[in-house]
C-alpha positions in Angstrom: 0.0 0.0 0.0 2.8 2.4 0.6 3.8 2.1 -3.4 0.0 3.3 -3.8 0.2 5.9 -1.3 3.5 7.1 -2.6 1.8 6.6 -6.4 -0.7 8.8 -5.5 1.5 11.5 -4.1 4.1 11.5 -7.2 1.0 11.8 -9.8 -0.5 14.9 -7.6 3.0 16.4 -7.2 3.4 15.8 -11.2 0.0 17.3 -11.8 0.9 20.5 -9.7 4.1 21.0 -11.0 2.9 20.8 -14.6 -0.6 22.8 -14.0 -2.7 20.7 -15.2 -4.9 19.1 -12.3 -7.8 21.3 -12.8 -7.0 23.0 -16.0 -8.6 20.6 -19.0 -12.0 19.4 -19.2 -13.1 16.1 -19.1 -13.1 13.7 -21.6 -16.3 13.0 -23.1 -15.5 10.3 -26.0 -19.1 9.8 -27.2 -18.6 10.8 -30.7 -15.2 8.5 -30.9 -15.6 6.2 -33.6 -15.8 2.3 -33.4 -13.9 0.3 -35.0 -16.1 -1.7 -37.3 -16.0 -6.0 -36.5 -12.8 -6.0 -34.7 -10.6 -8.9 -34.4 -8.5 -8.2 -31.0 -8.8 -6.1 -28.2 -5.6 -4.9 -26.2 -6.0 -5.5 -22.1 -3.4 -4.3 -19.7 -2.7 -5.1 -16.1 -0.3 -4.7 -13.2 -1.2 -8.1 -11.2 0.4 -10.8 -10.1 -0.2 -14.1 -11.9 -0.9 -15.8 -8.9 -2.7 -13.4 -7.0 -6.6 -13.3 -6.8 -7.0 -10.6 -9.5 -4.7 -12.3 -11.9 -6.4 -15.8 -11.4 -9.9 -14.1 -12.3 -9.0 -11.5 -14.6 -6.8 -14.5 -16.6 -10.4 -16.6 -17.0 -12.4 -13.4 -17.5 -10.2 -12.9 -20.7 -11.2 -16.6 -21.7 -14.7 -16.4 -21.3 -14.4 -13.0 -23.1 -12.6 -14.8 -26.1 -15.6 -17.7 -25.8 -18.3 -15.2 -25.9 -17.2 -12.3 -28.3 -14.8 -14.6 -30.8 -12.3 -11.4 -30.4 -8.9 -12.3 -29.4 -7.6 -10.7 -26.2 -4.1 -9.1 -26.8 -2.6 -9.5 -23.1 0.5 -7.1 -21.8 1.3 -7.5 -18.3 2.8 -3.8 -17.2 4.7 -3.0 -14.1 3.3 -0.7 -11.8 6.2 1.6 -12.0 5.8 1.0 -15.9 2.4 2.6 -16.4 2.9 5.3 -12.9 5.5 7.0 -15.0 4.1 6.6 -18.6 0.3 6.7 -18.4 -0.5 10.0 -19.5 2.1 9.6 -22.7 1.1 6.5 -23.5 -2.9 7.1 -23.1 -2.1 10.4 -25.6 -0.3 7.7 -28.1 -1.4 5.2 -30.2 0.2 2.6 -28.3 -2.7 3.0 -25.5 -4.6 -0.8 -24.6 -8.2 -1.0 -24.6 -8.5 -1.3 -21.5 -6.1 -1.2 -18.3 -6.2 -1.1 -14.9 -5.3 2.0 -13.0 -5.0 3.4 -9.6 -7.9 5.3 -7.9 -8.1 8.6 -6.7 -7.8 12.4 -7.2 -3.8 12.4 -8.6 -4.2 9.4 -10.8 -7.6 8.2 -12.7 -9.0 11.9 -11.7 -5.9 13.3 -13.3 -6.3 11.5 -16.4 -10.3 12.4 -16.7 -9.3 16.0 -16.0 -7.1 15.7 -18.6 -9.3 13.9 -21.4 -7.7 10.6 -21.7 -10.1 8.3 -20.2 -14.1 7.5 -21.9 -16.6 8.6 -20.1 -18.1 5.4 -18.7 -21.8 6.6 -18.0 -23.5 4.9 -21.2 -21.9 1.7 -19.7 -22.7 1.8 -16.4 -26.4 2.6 -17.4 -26.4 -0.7 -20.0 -24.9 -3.0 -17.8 -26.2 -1.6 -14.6 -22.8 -1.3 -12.7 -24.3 1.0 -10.3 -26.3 -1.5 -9.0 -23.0 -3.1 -7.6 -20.6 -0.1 -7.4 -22.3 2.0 -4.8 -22.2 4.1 -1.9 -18.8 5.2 -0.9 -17.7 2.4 -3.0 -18.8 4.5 -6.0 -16.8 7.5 -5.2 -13.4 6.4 -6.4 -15.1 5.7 -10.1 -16.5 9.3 -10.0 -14.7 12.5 -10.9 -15.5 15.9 -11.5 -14.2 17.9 -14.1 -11.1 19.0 -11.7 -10.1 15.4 -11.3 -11.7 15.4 -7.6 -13.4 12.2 -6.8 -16.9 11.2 -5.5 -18.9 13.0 -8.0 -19.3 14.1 -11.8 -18.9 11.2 -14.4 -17.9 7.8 -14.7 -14.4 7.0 -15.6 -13.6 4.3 -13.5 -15.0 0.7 -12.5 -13.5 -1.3 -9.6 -14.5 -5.3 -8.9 -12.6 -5.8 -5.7 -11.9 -3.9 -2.3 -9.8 -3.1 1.1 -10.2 -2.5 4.3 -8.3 -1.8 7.4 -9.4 -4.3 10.2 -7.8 -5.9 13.3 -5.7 -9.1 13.6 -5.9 -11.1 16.6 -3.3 -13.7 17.2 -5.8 -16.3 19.4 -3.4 -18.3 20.6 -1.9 -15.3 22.7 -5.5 -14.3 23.8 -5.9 -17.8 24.9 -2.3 -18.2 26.8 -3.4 -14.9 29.0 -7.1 -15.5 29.1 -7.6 -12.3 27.0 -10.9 -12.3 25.3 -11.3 -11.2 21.4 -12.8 -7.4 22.3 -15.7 -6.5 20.6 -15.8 -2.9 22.4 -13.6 0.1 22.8 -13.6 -0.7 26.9 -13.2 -4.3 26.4 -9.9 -3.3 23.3 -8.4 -1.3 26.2 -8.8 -3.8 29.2 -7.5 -6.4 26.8 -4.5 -4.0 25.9 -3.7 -3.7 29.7 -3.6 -6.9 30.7 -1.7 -7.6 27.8 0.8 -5.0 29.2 0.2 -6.2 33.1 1.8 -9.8 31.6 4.9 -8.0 29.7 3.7 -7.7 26.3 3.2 -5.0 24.0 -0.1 -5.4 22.5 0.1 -3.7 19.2 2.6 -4.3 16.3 2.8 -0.4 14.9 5.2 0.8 12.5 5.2 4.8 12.2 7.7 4.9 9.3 5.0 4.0 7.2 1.2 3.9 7.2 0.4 1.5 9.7 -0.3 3.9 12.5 -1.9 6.6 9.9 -4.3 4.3 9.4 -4.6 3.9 13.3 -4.8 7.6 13.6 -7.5 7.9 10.8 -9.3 5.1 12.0 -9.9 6.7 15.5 -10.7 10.2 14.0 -13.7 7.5 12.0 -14.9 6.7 15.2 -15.8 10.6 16.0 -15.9 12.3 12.8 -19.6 13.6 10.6 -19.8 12.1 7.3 -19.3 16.2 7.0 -15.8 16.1 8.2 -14.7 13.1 5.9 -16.5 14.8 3.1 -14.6 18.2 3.8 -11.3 16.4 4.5 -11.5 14.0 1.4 -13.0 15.9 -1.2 -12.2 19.5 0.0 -16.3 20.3 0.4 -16.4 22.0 4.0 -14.1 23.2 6.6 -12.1 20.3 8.2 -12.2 20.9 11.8 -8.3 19.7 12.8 -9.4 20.9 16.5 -12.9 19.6 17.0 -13.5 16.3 19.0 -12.7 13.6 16.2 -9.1 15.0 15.5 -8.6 15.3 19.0 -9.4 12.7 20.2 -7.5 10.1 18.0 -4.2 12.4 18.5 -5.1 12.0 22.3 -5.6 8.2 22.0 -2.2 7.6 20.2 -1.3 9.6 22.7 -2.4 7.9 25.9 -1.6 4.4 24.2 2.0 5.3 23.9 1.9 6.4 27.6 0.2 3.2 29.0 2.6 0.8 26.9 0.1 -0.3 24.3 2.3 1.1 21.4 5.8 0.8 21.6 8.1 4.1 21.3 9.9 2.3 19.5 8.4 1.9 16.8 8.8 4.9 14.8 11.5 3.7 12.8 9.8 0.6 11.7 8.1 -0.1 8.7 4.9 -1.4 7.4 6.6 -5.1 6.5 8.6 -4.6 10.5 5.2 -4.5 11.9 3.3 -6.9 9.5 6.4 -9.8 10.9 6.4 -8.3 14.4 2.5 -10.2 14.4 3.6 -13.0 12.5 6.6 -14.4 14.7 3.9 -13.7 17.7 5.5 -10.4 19.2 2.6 -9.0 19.0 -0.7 -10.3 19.9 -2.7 -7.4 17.6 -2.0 -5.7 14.0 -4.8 -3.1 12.5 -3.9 -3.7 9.3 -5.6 -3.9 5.7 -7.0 -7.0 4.2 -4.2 -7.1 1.8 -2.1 -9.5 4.6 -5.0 -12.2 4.9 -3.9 -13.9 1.7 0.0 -13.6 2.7 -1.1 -14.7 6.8 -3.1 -17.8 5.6 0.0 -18.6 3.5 3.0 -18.0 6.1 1.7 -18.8 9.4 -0.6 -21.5 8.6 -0.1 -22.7 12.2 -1.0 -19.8 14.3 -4.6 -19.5 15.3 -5.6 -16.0 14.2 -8.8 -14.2 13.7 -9.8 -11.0 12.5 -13.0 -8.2 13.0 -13.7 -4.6 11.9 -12.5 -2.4 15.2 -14.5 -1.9 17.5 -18.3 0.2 17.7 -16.5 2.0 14.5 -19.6 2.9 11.9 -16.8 4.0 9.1 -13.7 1.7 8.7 -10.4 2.9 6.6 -10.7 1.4 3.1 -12.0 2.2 0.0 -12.5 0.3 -3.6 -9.8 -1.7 -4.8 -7.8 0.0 -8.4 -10.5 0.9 -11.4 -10.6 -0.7 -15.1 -10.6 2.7 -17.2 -11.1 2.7 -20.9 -8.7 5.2 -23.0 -10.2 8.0 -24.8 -8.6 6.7 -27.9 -9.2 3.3 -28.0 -11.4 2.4 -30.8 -13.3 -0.6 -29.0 -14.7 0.5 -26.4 -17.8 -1.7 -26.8 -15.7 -4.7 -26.4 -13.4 -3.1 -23.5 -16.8 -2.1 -21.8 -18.1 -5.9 -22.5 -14.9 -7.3 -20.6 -15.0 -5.1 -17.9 -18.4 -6.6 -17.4 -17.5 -10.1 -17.5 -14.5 -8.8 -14.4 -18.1 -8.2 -12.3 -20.0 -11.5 -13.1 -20.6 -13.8 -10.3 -18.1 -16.7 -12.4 -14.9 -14.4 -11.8 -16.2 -12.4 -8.5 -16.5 -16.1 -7.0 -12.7 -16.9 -8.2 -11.4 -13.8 -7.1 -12.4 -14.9 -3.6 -11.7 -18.2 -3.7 -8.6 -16.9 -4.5 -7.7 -14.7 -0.9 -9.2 -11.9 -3.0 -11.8 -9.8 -2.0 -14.5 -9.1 -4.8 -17.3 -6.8 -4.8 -20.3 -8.7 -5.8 -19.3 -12.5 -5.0 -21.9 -14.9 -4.1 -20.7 -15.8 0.1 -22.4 -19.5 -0.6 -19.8 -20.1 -3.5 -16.6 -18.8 -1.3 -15.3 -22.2 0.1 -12.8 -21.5 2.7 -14.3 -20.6 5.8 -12.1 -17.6 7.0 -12.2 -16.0 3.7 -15.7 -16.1 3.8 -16.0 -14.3 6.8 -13.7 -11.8 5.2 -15.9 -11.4 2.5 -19.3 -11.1 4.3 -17.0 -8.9 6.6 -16.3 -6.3 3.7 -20.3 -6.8 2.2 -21.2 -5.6 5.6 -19.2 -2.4 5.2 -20.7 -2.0 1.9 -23.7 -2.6 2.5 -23.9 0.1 5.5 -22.0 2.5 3.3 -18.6 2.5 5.9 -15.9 3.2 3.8 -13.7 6.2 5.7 -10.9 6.1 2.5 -7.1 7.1 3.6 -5.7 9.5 5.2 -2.9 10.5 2.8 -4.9 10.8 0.0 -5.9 14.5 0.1 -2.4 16.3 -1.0 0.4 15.1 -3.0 3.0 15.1 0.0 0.7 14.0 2.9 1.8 10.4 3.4 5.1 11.1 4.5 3.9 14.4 6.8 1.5 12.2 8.6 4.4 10.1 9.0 6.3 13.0 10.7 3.7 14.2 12.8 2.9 10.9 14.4 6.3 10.1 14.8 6.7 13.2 17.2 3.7 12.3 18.8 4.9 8.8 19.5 8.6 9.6 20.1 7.1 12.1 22.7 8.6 16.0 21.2 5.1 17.3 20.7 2.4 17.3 22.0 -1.2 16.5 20.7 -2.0 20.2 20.0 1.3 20.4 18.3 0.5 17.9 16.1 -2.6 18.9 15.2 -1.1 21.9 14.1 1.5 20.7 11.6 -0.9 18.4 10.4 -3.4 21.1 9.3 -0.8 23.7 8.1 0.6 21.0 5.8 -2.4 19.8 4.6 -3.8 23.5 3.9 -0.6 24.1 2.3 -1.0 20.9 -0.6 -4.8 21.4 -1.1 -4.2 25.2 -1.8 -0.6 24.4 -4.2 -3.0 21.7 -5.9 -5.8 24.3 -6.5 -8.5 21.5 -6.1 -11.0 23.3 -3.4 -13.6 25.7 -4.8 
């Protein structure tokens, strides 16, 4: 996720540099011609063979073949490959059909601000995606004609997703007598006993974004959908002293204090804290579901569980990257017909049989038990509209000045007020060099 994070934050810093975010209308490719009884259609991607979106997205390029008689012209890209060369190669002929890209404001927003993605909207209508891609869910396919996301057009469709969610390591609940918490009192009490027996509860890692996510996550548990609205998508006055903000900075805080987090760990990295739960360290690690897959795999013997955190309504997480269609391709039809076949129940049901976590899979068809859970886990956010997206995503340079702050917070050389100061002057700073708020 860090790649993504820091994707996100090149593209913006790209887009501010150059002038563009903001500048050019979006693309509106309704008049584009169509190539007449095509023969192939040119499909990129960035995933792993292996992984759950390569295993479906492999089969939904057979059953595309089967039911079109139009041969599918794979490339597998690097990420890196199409982070630096998108916006040349989408302005070339050399553009695919269709190709996965990276969500948000800096990346598919950029390009849709800039005219090189279709306008989807005539697609989603015929083949009903809305009916699957909705709520917050929606809001990273959506962009207005400054590249913003969450409303506007179409010019993105995602078929899988992420959350941020807690890891328990059972086996360590079990040795103390610690039960799984399923409230904020019963998380603390479970922390300090944890901490009465000599352990440090959480695995954090402050170099990189798993404490963000810690510190957005508790801002969730206070903030108005106003707040997240105004702090995402620049519509409102964020409030970086009101009770939400506060309260999470207060929390980190006060965890620090009482030994749940370590002060140490504000050197270590995302993978340092991922390993610090998987050699049993540390009984708890609020992490995304992007570990499940790699835990069921490497610690097959420890007896682990997960759950959403505790009485949260909103949960860290958003939709997983988007299919876009390049203004200049000249199938469109056919691109729009395979990103369709990505969303049928044959390839949502591989993708999580996979360790994947689709959008519209059928729970009765997931066979393993624990991704099943994970999966009616993430329906349940969906369905009650939960997603609280990332902190870093609203300025080009935020990842790493989150990073900063918390790391004084932790380390102990400022103070919550402090914090919440540097935190707000660098995030007024990027959203006024961007230009992105009205």
């Amino acid at each position: 996720m860090k790649s993504l994070h820091r994707f996100v934050a090149a593209a913006l810093a790209a887009a501010t540099a150059l002038g563009t975010l903001g500048l050019s209308a979006c693309g509106n490719s309704s008049d584009s011609a169509q190539e007449k009884d095509p023969k192939t259609i040119k499909i990129w991607h960035y995933e792993e063979d292996n992984g759950a979106q390569g295993k479906a997205w492999k089969q939904a390029m057979k059953v595309f073949e089967k039911q079109t008689g139009v041969k599918v012209k794979f490339e597998k890209k690097s990420f890196e490959q199409i982070r630096q060369n998108a916006s040349q190669i989408l302005n070339s002929d050399q553009a695919p059909d269709v190709m996965e890209y990276n969500k948000g404001n800096a990346t598919a927003g950029l390009l849709a601000s800039q005219g090189l993605l279709t306008n989807l909207d005539s697609y989603v209508s015929k083949y009903k995606w809305d009916s699957k891609i909705k709520g917050t869910l929606a809001d990273t396919g959506k962009y207005n004609d400054k590249g913003v996301m969450g409303s506007g057009n179409w010019y993105g469709i995602t078929n899988y997703g992420e959350d941020i969610m807690m890891y328990y390591n059972k086996d360590m609940f079990d040795k103390y007598g610690i039960a799984i918490p399923k409230t904020m009192d019963e998380l603390e009490a479970a922390m300090q006993k944890f901490v009465d027996n000599g352990v440090t509860p959480l695995s954090e890692g402050v170099a990189e974004y798993p404490l963000q996510h810690l510190w957005w996550q508790l801002v969730l548990q206070k903030a108005s959908p106003q707040l997240i609205k105004a702090y995402e998508m620049y519509d409102g006055k964020v409030d970086w002293h009101g009770a939400a903000m506060t309260y999470a900075t207060q929390t980190i805080q006060d965890w620090v204090k009482k030994g749940y987090i370590s002060k140490d760990c504000t050197g270590l990295k995302a993978e340092d804290a991922g390993q610090g739960f998987m050699n049993g360290t540390y009984p708890m690690f609020f992490s995304g579901t992007w570990w499940f897959g790699r835990f069921q795999q490497e610690i097959p013997k420890v007896n682990w569980t997960t759950s959403l955190f505790p009485e949260t309504k909103k949960v860290v997480g958003s939709s997983g990257n988007v299919w876009v269609i390049p203004d200049r391709s000249k199938k469109k039809d056919l691109a729009a017909k395979f990103i369709n076949i990505t969303l049928s129940p044959e390839i949502q049901n591989l993708m999580g049989n996979s360790g994947g976590l689709p959008i519209a899979a059928q729970p009765n068809a997931i066979t393993d038990p624990k991704t099943k859970e994970l999966i009616v886990s993430y329906n349940g956010v969906l369905k009650d509209n939960a997603l609280g997206f990332y902190p870093d995503w609203p300025t080009s340079t935020f990842y790493d000045e989150l990073n900063a702050s918390l790391q004084e917070l932790v380390n102990g050389t400022s103070d919550p007020k402090a914090v919440l100061d540097q935190m707000k002057a660098n995030y007024d700073k990027g959203v006024q060099t961007a230009g992105v708020k009205s």
